[in-house]
C-alpha positions as CSV (number, residue, x, y, z in Angstrom):
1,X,145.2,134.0,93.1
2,X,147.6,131.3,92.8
3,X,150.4,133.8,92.6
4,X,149.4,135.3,95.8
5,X,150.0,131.6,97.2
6,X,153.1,130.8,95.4
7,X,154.5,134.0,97.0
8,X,153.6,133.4,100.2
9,X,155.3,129.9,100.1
10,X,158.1,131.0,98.7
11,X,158.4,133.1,101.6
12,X,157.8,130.4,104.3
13,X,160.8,128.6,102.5
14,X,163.3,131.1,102.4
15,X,162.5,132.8,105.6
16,X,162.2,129.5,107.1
17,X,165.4,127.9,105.6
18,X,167.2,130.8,106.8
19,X,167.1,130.8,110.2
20,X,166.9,126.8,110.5
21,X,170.1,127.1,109.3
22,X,171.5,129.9,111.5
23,X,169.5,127.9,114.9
24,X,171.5,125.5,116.7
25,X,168.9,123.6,117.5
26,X,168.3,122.1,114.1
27,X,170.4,119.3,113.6
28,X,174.0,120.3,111.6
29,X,173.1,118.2,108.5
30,X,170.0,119.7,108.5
31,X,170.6,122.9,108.3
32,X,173.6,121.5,105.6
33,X,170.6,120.9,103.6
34,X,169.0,124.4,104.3
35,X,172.2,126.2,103.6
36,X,172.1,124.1,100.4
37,X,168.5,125.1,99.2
38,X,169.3,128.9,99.8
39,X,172.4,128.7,97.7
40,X,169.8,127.3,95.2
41,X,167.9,129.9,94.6
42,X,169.4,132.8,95.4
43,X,172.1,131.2,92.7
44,X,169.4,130.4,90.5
45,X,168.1,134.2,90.5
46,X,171.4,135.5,89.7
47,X,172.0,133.0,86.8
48,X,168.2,134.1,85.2
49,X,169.6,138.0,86.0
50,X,172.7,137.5,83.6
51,X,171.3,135.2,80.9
52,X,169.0,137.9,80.2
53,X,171.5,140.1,80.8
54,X,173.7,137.6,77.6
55,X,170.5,137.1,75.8
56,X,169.6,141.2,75.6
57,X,173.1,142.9,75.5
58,X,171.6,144.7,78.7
59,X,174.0,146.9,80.5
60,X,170.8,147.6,82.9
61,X,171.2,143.3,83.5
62,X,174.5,143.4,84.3
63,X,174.6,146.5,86.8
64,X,171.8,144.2,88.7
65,X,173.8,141.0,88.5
66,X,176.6,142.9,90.1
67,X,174.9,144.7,92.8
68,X,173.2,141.3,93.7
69,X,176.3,139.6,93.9
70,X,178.0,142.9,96.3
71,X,174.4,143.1,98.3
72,X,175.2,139.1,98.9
73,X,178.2,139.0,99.3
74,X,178.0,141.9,102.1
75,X,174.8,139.5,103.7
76,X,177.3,136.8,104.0
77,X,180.2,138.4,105.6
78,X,177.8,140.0,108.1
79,X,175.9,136.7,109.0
80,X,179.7,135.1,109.1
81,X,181.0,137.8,111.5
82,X,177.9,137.6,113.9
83,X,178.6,134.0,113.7
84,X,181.9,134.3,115.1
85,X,181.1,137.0,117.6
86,X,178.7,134.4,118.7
87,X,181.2,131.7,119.1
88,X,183.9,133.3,120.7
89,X,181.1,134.2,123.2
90,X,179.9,131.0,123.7
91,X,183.4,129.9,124.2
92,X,184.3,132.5,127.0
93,X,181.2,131.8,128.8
């Protein structure tokens, strides 16, 4: 029961930190903050993935740690070009 909760606020937060800090109508040190709690966790999950991967000589670990780190790394370039797009529209207009 509880885990069903956890989840679901888990998912509030992230979802909900995430586009607060892509809105620009949330205050920029704000969404600073936002940023800040996504980098968090989403650094906190990769460092569990490799210490297990340390701790269990897993090659399995590693492969994971390294597509999470491509499949993020890919997120960010796309949010970073739409951001752009979005500026040098706002700019024209």
């Amino acid at each position: 029961m509880f885990d069903i909760i956890f989840e679901i606020l888990f998912d509030l937060l992230i979802e909900g930190s995430l586009e607060a800090a892509q809105s620009r109508r949330v205050p920029m040190p704000l969404r600073i903050v936002l940023l800040g709690i996504l980098i968090a966790i989403y650094g906190g999950i990769l460092y569990v993935i490799v210490s297990i991967a340390i701790e269990h000589k897993s090659a399995v670990a590693w492969i994971i740690a390294v597509l999470y780190v491509v499949f993020a790394g890919l997120f960010i370039r796309k949010k970073y070009q739409e951001y752009k797009s979005r500026k040098s529209r706002d700019t024209i207009q």
